[in-house]
Every structure is written in structure tokens, then in C-alpha cells.
BASE-705797 format. One line per field, with one value per atom (N, C-alpha, C): residue in one letter; x, y, z. Coordinates in Angstrom, 3 decimals. Each point is the difference from the previous one (the first is absolute). Layout:
<guvos>
resn: a; ...;
u: X; ...;
v: Y; ...;
w: Z; ...;
</guvos>
This chain:
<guvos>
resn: x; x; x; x; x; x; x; x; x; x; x; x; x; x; x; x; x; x; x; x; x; x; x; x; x; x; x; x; x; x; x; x; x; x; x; x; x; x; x; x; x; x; x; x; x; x; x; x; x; x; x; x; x; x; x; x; x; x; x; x; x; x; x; x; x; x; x; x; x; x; x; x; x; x; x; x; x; x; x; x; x; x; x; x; x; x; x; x; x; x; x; x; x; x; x; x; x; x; x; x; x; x; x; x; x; x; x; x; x; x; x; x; x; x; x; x; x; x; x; x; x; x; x; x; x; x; x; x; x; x; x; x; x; x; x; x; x; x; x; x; x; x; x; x; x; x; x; x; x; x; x; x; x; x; x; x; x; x; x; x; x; x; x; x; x; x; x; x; x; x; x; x; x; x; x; x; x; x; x; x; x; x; x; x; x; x; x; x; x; x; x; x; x; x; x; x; x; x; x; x; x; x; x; x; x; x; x; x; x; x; x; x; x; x; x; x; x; x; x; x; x; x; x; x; x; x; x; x; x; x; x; x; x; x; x; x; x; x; x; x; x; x; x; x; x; x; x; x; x; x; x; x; x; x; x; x; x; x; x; x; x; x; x; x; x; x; x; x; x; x; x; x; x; x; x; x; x; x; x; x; x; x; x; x; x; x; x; x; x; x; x; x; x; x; x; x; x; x; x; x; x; x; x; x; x; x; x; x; x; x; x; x; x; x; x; x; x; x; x; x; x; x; x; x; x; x; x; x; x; x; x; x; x; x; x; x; x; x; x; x; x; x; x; x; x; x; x; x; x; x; x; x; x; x; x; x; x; x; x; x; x; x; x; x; x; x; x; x; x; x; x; x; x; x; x; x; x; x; x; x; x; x; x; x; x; x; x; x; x; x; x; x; x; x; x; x; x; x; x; x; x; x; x; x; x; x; x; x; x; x; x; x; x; x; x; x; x; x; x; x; x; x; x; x; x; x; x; x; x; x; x; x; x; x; x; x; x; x; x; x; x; x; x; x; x; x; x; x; x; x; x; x; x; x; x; x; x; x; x; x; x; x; x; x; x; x; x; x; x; x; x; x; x; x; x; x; x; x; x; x; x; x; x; x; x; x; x; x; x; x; x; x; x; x; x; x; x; x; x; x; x; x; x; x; x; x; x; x; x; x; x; x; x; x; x; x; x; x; x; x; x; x; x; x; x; x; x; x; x; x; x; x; x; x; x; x; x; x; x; x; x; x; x; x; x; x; x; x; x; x; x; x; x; x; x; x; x; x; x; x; x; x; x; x; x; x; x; x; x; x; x; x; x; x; x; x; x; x; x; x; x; x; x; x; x; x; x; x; x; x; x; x; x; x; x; x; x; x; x; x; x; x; x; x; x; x; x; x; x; x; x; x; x; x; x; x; x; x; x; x; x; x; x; x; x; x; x; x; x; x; x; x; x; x; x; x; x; x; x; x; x; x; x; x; x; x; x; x; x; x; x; x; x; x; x; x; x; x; x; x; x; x; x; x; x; x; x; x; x; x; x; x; x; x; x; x; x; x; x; x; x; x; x; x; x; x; x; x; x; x; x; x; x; x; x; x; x; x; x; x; x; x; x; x; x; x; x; x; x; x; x; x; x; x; x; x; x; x; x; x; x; x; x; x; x; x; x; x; x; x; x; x; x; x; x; x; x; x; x; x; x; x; x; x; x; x; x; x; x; x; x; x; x;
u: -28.481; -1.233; 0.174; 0.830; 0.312; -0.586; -0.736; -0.854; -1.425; -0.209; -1.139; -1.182; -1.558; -1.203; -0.573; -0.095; -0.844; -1.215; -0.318; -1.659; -0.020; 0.300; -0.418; -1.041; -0.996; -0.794; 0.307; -0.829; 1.026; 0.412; 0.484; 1.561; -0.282; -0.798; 0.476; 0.395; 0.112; 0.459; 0.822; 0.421; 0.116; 0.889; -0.211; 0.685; -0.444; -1.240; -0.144; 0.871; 0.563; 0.662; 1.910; -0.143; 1.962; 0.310; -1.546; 0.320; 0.557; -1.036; 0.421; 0.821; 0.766; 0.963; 1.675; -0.504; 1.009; 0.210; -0.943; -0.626; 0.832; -0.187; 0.455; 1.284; 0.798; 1.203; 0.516; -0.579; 0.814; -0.063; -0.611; -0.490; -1.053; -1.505; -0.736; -1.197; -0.572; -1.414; -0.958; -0.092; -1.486; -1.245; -1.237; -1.094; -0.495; 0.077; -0.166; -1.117; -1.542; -1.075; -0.506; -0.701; -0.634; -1.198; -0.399; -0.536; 0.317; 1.251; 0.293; 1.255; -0.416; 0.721; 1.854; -0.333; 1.285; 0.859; -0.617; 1.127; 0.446; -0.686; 0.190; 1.542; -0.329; 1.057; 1.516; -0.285; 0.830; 1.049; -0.763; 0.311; 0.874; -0.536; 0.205; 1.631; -0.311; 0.947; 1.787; -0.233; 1.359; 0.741; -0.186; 1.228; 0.121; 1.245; -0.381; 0.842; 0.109; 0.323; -1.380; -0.669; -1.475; -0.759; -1.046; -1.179; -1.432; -0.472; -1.091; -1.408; -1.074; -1.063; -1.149; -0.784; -0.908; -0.986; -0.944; -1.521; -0.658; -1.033; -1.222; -1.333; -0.208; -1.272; -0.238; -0.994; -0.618; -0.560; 1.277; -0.373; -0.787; -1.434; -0.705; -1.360; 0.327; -1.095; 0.555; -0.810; 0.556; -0.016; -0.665; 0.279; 1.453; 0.407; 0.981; 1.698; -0.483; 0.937; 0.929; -1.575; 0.245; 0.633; -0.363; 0.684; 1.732; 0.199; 1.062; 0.895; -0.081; 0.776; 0.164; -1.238; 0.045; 0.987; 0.198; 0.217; 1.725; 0.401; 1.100; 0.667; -0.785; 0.662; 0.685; -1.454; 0.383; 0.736; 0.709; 1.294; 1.269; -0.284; 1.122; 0.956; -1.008; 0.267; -0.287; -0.619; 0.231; -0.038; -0.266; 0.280; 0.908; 0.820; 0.757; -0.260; -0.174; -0.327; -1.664; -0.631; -1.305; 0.506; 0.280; -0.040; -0.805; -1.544; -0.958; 0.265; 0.242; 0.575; -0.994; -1.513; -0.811; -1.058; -0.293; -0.751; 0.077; -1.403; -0.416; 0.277; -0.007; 0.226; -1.461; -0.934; -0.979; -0.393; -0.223; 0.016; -1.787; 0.472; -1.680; -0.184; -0.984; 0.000; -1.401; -0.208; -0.652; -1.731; -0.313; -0.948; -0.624; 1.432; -0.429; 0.165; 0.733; 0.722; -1.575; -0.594; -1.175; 0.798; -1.106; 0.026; 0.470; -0.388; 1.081; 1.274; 0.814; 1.129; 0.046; -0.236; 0.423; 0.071; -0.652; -0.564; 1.603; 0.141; 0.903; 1.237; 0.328; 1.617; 0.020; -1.070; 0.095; 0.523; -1.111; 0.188; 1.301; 0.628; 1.425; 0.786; 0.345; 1.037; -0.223; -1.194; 0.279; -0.771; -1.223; -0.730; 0.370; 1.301; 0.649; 1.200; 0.207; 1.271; -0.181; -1.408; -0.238; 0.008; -1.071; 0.129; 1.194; 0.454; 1.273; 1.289; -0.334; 0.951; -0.659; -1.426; -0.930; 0.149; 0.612; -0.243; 1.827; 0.519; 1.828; 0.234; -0.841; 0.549; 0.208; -1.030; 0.712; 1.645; -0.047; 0.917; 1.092; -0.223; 1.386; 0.624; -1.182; 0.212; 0.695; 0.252; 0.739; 1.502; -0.021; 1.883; 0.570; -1.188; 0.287; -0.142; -0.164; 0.047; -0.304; -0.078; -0.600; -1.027; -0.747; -0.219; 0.226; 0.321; 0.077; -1.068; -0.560; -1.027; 0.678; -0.548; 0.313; -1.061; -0.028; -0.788; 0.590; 0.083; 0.605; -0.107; 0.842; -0.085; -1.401; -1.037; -1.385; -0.631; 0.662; -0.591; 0.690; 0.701; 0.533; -0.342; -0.349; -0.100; -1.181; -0.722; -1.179; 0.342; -0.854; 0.238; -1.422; -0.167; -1.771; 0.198; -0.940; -0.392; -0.123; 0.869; 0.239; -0.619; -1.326; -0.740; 0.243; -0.531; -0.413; 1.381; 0.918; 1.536; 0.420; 0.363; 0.096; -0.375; -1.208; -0.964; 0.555; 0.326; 0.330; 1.065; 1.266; 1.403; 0.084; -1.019; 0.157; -0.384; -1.228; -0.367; 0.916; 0.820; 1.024; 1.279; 0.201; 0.832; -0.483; -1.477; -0.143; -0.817; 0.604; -1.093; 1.439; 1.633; 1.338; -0.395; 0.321; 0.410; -1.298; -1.118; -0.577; 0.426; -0.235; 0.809; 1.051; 1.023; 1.117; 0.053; -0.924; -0.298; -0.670; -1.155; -0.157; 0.452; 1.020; 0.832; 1.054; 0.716; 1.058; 0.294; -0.754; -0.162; 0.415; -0.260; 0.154; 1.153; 0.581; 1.613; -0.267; -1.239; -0.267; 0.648; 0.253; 0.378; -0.931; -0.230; -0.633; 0.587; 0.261; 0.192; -0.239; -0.052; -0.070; 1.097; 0.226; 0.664; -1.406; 0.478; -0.690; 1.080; -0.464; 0.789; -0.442; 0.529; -0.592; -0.004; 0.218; -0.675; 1.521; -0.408; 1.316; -0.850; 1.635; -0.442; -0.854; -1.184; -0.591; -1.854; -0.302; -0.996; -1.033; -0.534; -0.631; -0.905; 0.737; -0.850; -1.070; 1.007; -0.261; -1.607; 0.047; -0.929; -1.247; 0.668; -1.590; -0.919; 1.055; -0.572; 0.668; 1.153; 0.865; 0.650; -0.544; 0.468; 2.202; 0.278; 1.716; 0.642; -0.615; 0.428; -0.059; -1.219; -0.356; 0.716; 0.447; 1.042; 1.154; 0.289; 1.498; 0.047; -1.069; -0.038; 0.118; -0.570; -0.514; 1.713; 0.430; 1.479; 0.813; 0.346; 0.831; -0.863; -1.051; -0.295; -0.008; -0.091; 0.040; 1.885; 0.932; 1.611; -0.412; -0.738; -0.185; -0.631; -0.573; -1.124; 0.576; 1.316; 0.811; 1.252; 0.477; 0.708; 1.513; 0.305; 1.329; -0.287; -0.713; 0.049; -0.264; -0.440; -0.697; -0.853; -0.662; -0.952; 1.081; -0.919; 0.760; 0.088; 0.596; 0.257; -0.420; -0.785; -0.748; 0.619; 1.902; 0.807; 0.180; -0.341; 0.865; -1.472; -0.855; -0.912; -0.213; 0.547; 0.267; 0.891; 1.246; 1.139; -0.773; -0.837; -0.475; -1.107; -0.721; -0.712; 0.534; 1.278; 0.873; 0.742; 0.569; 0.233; -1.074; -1.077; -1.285; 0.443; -0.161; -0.637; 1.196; 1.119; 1.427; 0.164; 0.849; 0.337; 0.605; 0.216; 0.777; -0.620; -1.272; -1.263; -0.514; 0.294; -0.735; -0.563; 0.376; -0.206; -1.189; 0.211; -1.599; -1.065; -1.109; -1.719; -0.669; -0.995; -1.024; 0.473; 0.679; 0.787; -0.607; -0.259; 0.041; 0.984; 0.386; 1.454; -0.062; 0.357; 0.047; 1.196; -0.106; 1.151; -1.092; 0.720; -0.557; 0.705; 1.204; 0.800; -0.446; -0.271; -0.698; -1.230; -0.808; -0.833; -1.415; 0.110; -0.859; 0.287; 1.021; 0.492; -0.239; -0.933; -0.080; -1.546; -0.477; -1.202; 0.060; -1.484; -0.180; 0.189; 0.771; 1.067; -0.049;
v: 133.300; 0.512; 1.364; 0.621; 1.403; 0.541; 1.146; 0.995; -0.712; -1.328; -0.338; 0.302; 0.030; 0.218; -1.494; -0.019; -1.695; 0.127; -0.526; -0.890; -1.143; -0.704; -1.348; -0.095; -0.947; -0.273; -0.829; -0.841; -0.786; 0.196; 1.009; 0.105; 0.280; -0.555; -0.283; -1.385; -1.188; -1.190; -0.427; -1.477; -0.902; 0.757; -0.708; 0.730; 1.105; 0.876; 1.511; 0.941; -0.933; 0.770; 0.151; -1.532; -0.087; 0.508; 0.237; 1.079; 1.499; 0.537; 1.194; 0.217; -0.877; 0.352; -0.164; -0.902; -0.094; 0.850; 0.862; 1.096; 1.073; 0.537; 0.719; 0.013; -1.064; 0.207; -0.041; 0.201; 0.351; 1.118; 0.931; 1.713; 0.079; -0.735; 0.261; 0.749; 0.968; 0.708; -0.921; -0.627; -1.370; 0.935; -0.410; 0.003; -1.198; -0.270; -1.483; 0.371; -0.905; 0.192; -2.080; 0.469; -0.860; -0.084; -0.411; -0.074; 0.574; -0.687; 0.157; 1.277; 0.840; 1.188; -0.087; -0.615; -0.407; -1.013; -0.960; -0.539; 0.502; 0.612; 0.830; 0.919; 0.757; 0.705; -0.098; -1.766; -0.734; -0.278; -0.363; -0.449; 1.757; 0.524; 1.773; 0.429; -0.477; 0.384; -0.792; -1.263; -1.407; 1.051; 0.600; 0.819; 1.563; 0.686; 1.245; 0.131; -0.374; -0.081; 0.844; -0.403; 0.484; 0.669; 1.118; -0.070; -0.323; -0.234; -0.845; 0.820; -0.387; 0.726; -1.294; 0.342; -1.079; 0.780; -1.668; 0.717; -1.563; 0.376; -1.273; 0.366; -1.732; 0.585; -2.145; 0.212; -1.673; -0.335; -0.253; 0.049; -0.258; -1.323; -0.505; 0.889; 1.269; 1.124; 0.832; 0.067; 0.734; 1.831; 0.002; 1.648; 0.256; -0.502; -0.451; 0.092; -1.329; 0.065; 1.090; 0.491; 0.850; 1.354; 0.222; 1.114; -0.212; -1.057; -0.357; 0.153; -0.751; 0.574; 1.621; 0.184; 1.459; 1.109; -0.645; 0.877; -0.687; -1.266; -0.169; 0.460; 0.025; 1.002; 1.249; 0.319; 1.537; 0.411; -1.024; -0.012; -0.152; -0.797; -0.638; 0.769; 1.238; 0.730; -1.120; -0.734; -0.799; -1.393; -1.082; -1.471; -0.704; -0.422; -0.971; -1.438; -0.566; -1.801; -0.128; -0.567; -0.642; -1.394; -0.668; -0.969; -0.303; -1.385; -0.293; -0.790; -0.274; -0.850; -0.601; 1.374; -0.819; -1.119; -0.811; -1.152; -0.326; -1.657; -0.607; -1.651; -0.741; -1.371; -0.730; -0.408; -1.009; -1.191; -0.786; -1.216; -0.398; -0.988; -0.170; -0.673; -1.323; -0.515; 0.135; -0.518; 0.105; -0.085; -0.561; -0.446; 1.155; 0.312; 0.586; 1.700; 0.041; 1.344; 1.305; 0.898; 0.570; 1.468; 0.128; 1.113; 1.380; -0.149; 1.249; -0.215; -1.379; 0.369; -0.468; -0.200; 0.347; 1.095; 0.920; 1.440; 0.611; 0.093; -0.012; -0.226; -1.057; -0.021; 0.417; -0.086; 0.876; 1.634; 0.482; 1.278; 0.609; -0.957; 0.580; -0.385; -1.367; -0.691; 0.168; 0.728; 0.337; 1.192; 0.464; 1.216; 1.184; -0.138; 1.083; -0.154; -0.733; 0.050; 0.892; -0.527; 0.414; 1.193; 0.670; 1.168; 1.028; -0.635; 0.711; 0.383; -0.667; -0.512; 0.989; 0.162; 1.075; 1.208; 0.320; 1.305; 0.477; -0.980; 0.469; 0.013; -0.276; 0.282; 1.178; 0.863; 1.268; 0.625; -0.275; 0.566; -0.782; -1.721; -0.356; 0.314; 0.114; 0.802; 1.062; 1.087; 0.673; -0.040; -1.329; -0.301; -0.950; -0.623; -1.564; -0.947; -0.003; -0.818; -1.498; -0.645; -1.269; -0.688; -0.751; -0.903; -1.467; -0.536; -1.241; -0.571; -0.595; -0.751; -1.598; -0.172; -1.099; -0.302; -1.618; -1.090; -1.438; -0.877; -1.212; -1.348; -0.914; -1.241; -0.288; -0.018; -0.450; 0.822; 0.924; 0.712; -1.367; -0.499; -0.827; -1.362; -0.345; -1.651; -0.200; -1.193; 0.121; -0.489; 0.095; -0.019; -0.179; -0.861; -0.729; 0.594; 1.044; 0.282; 1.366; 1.119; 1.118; 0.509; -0.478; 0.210; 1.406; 0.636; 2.146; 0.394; -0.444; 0.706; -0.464; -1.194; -1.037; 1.160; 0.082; 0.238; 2.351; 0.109; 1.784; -0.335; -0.977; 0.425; -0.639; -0.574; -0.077; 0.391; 1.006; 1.829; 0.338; 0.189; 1.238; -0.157; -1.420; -0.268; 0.287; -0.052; 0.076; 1.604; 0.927; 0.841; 0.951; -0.415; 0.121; 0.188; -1.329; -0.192; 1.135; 0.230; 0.742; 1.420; 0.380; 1.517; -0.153; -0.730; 0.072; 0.370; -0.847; -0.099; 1.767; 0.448; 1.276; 1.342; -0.336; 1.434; -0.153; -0.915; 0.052; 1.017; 0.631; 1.106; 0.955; 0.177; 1.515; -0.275; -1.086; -0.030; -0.270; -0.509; -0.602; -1.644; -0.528; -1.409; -0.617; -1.106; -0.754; -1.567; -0.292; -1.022; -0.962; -0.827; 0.004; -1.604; -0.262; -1.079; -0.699; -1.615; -0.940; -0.958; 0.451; -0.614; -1.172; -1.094; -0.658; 0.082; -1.010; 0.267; 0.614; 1.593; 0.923; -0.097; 0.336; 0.616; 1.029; -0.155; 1.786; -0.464; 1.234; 0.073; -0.564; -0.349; -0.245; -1.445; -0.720; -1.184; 0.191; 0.403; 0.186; 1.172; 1.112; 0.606; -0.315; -0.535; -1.060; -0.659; -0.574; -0.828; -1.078; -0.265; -1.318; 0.240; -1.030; -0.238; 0.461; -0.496; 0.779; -1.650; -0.769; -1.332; -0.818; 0.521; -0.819; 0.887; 1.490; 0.683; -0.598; -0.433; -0.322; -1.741; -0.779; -1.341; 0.384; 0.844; 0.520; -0.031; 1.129; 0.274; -1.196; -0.572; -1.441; -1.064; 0.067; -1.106; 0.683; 1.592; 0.328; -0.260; -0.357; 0.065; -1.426; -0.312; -1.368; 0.024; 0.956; 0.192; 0.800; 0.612; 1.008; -0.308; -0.360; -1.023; 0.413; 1.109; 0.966; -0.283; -0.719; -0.437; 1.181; 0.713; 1.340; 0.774; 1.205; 0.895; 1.040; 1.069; 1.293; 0.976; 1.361; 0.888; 0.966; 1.080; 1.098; 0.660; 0.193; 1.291; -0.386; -2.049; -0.415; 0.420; 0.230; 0.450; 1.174; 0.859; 1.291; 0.470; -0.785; -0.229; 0.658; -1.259; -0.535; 1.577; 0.315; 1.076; 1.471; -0.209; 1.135; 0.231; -1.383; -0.455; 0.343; -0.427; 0.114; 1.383; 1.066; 1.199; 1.115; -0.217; 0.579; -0.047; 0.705; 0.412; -1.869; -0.592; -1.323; -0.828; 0.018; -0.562; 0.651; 1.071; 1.196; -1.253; -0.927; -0.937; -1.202; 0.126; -1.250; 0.781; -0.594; 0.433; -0.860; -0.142; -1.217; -1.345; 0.149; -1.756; 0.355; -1.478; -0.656; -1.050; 0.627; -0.909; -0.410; -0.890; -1.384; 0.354; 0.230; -0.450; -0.397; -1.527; -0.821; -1.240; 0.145; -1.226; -1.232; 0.576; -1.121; -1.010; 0.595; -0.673; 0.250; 0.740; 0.091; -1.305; -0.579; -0.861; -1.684; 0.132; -1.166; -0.617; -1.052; -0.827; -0.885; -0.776; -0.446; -1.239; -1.106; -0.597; -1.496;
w: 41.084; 0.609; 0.641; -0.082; 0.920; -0.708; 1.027; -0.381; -0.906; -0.413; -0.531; 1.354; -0.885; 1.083; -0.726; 1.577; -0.180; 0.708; -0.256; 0.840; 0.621; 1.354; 0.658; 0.803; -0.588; 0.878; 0.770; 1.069; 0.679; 0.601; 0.334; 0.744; 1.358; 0.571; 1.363; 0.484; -1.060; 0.464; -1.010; 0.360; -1.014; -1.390; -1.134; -1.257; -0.367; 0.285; 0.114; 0.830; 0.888; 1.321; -0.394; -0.549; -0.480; -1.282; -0.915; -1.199; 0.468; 1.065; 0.278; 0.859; 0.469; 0.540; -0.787; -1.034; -1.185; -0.951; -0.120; -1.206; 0.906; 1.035; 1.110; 0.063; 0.098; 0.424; -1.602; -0.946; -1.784; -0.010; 0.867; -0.111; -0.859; 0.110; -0.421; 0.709; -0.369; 0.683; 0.070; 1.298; -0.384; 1.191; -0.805; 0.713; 0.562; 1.250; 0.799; -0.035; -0.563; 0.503; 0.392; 1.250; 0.824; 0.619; 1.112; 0.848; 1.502; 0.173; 1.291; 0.182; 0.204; 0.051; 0.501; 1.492; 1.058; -0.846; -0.849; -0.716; -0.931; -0.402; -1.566; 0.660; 0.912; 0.310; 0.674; 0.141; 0.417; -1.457; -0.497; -1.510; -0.334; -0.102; -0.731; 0.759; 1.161; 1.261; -0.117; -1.168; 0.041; -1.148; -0.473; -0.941; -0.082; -0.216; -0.021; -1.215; -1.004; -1.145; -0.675; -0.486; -0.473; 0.535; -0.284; 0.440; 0.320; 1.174; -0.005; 0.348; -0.442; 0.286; 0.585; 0.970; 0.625; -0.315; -0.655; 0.038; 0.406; 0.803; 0.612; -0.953; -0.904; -0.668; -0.075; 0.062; -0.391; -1.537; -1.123; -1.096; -0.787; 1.511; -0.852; -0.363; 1.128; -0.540; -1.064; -1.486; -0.504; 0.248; 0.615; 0.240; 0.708; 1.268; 0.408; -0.821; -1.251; -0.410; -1.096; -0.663; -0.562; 0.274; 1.149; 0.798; 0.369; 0.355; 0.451; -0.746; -1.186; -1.473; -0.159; -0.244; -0.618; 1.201; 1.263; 1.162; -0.387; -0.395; -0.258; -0.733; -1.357; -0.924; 0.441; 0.471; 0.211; 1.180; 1.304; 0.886; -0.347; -1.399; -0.893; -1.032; -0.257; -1.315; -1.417; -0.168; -1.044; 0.121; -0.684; 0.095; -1.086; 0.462; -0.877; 0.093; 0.893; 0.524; 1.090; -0.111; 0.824; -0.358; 1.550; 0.614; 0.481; -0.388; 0.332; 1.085; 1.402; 0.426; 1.223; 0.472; 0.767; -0.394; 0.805; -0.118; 1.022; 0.367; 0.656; -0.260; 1.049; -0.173; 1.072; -0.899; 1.266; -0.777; 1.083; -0.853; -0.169; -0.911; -0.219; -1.112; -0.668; -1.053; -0.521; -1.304; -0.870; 0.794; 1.272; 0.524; 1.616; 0.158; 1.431; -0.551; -0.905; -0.031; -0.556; 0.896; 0.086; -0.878; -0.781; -0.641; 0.290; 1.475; 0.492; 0.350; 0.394; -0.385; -1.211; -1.059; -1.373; -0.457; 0.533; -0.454; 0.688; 1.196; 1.227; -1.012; -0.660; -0.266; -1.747; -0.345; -1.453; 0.330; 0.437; 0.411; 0.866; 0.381; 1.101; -1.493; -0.396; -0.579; -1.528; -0.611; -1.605; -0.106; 0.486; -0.805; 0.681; 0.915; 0.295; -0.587; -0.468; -1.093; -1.082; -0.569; -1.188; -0.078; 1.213; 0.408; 0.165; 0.619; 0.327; -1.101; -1.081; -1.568; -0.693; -0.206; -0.473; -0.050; 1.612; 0.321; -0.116; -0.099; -0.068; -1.569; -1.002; -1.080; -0.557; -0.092; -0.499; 0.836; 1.507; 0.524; -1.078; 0.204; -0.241; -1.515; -1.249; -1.143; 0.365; 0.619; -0.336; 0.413; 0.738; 0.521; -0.641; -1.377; -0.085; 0.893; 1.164; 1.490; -0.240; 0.864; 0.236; 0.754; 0.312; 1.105; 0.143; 1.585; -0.093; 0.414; 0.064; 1.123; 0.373; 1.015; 0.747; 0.221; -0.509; -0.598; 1.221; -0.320; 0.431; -0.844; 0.710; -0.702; -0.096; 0.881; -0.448; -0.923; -0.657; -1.050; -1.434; 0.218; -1.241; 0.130; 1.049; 0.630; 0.890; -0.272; 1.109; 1.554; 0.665; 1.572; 0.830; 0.269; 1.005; 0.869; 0.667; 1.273; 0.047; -0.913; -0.402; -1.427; 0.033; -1.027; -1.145; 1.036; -0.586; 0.167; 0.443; -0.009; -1.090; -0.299; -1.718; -0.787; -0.147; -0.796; -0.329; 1.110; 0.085; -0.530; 0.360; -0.740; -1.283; -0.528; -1.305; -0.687; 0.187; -0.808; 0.239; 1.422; -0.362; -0.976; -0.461; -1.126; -0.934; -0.759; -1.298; 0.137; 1.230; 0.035; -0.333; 0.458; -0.508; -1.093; -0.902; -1.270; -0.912; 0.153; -0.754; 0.373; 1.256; -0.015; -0.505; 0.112; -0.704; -1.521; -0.973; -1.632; 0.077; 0.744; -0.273; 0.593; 0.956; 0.164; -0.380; -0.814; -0.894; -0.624; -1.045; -0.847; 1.060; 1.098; 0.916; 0.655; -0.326; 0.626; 1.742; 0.386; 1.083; 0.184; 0.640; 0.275; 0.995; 0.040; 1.131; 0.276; 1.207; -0.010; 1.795; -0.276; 1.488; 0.535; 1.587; 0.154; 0.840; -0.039; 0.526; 1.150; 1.184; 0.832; 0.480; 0.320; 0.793; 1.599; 1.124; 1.413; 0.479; 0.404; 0.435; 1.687; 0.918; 1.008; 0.015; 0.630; 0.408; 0.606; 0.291; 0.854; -1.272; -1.088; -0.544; 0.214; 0.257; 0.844; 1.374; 0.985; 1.173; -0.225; -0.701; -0.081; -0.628; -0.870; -0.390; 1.054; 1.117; 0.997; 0.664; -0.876; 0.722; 1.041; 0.575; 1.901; -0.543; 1.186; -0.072; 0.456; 0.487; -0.246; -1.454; -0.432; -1.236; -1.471; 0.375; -0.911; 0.381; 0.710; 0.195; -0.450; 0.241; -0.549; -1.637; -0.807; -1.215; -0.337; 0.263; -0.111; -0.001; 0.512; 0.294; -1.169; -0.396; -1.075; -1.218; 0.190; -1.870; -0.100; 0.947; -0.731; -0.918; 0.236; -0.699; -1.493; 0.222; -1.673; -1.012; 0.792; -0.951; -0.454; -1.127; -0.211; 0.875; 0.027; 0.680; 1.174; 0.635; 1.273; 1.391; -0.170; 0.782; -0.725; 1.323; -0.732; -0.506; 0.056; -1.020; 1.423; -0.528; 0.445; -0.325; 0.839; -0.559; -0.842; 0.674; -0.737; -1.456; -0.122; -1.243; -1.130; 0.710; -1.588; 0.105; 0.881; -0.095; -1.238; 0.223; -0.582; -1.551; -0.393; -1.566; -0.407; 0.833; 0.384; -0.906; 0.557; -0.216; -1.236; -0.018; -1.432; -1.390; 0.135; -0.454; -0.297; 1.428; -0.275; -0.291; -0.657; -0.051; -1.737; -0.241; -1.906; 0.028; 0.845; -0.590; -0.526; 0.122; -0.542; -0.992; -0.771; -1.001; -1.405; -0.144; -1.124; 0.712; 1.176; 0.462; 0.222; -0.567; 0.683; -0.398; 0.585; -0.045; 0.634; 1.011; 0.271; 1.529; 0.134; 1.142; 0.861; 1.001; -0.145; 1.577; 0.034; 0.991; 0.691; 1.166; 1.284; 1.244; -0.192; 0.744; 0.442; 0.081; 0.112; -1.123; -0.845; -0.772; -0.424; 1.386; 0.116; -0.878; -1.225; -0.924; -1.300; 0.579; -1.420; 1.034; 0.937; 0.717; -0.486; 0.503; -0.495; 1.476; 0.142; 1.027; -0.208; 0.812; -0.141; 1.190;
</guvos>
């Protein structure tokens, strides 16, 4: 990754946050874009291996996002990797769940993906580059209560596998990982109390067959992997780190 220009969204928490700080310490040029500025620069601030650039934009406006890119590029000199990595988690089922947050987690968790994949292709045509997106186990497996999140990470798998089939030809790659329940602010921001995340935590070691959750850095890890020449032969995959718990059934 030295000297590559990346793109993370995300990156002020969670696996947006341990990408760029993993991308960072390989000597890569990353553009951390977020929300929250102070973490972002927290994040920018854990390596001096790389260079980092902060930008605050709310991806689910597209004017916003569009800028943000185009302002990355052009801090970056260029793009080699876009890491899709922001999203939302709220819960809600088939009965209660109101059109605005459906609208609400489409728009954060896929039509700024799309967006954002849209507007990085010509850049990444001219480096060959890549993107990963980050999807999750409920993009492969169903899950009651998490209706419109289900429902976003499993476009963003088959929304993969088709960018993948048509930027092939341009020597683009796409691929993304599916994690299952990692440490990070993604619960809690949705809305879960910090008693009932920590009850959450202690009963998913149970649903995952490896007997714990995950680790932000460990799908960073896969992230990187993904987005590095060691991967130059995968695109279009969706790939599972989850302690296993995509190969489970209710029991």
C-alpha cells in the first residue's frame, strides 16, 4: 500500500476507523471522510507512516458526497482503492419499520455506495484501482428485527458482484467483506442502551461458532488484503469473516 491514494468512508469509527489506520501505517495516502471531524483526526493522527487528509460531508446528501470525492481526488493526486465503509444500523421489522427510516438506511448504507462507485470509476480506470465495500453477514443470512439493514447489505452484495462483471474490462476490481457482530460504535448509534450492547456482546460468543465477536483491525486485516496486488486475481466475491457464523441455522 505505500504511496497508494485511497478513499475511506467511515472512518471515524468502527471498521472505517481500523481500515485507516491500517492503510496508514503501510504508507498509504488515505482520505478519511466522515462526519465527525475530531474523530476523523484522531484516526488521521494513530500513524505517521502515511498521509492523511480529513474531510466532514454526510454521504447521504448527494451534493455532499460528490464533492467530497472529487475534493479527495484532487488532495490525493489520484485514486487507487475506495473503501465503502460508512453505514447505519436501526432496528425495525417488516410492520413498524416507517418509510423514512427505510428511506434513512437505503440512502446512508447503499445509494451512496452506488454513488460513490459511480463517481470513482473513471479515476480508478486510469490506475487499474479497486473498491471494497463492506457489507455483513445479514447481507448473506436473514435476521428479525433488522429489517432495511438485511435488506441494504444484500444489494450491496449483488450491487459487488455486478460492478464487478462490468468493470472487469477496465481492469477495475470490486469486492467487498461481510463481517459479522465486530466491536464498534455501530450498535450503540443506532440506539442500543450500553447495558443491553454489552448483554448483546456476551450472547452473540454464542451464535458464532469461534466462540467470540470480531475485531475491527481483523476485517481491516481482509480489507487490505482485498485492496493490495495479493488479491490482483479476486473480484466479485463476497467473503465472510464472521467466526463462522454465516454457516449457522436456528437450532
Amino acid at each position: 500500500m505505500k504511496n497508494k491514494k485511497v478513499i475511506i468512508t467511515g472512518a471515524s469509527s468502527g471498521i472505517g476507523r481500523a481500515a485507516a489506520e491500517l492503510f496508514l501505517t503501510e504508507g498509504a495516502s488515505v482520505a478519511l471522510i466522515g462526519r465527525r471531524e475530531s474523530a476523523l483526526r484522531e484516526a488521521a493522527e494513530s500513524s505517521k507512516e502515511g498521509k492523511a487528509f480529513i474531510l466532514t460531508a454526510d454521504l447521504a446528501r448527494e451534493g455532499e458526497s460528490e464533492s467530497a470525492l472529487n475534493e479527495a481526488v484532487e488532495l490525493l493526486g489520484g485514486l487507487d482503492v475506495l473503501v465503502n465503509s460508512a453505514g447505519i444500523l436501526k432496528s425495525g421489522n417488516i410492520e413498524n419499520t416507517s418509510l423514512e427510516l427505510w428511506d434513512e438506511m437505503m440512502n446512508i448504507n447503499l445509494r451512496s455506495v452506488f454513488h460513490l462507485m459511480k463517481l470513482a470509476v473513471p479515476h480508478l480506470e486510469r490506475t487499474r484501482g479497486n473498491i471494497v465495500n463492506v457489507s455483513s453477514v445479514t447481507g448473506l443470512r436473514s435476521f428479525p428485527g433488522v429489517l432495511s439493514y438485511c435488506v441494504s447489505k444484500a444489494a450491496i452484495d449483488q450491487l459487488t458482484r455486478c460492478a464487478a462483471l462490468e468493470l472487469a474490462s477496465k481492469g477495475i476490481r470490486v469486492n467487498a467483506v461481510n463481517p459479522g457482530v465486530v466491536v464498534s460504535g455501530l450498535h450503540r448509534a443506532g440506539g442500543m442502551k450500553e447495558d443491553n450492547y454489552a448483554a448483546f456482546l456476551e450472547h452473540s460468543k454464542t451464535t458464532h461458532p469461534l466462540g467470540r465477536v470480531g475485531e475491527a483491525r481483523e476485517v481491516a486485516e481482509l480489507i487490505l488484503f482485498l485492496a493490495s496486488d495479493r488479491a490482483a486475481w479476486i473480484t466479485g466475491a463476497t467473503i465472510s469473516i464472521d467466526g463462522g457464523r454465516a454457516l449457522t441455522c436456528a437450532r
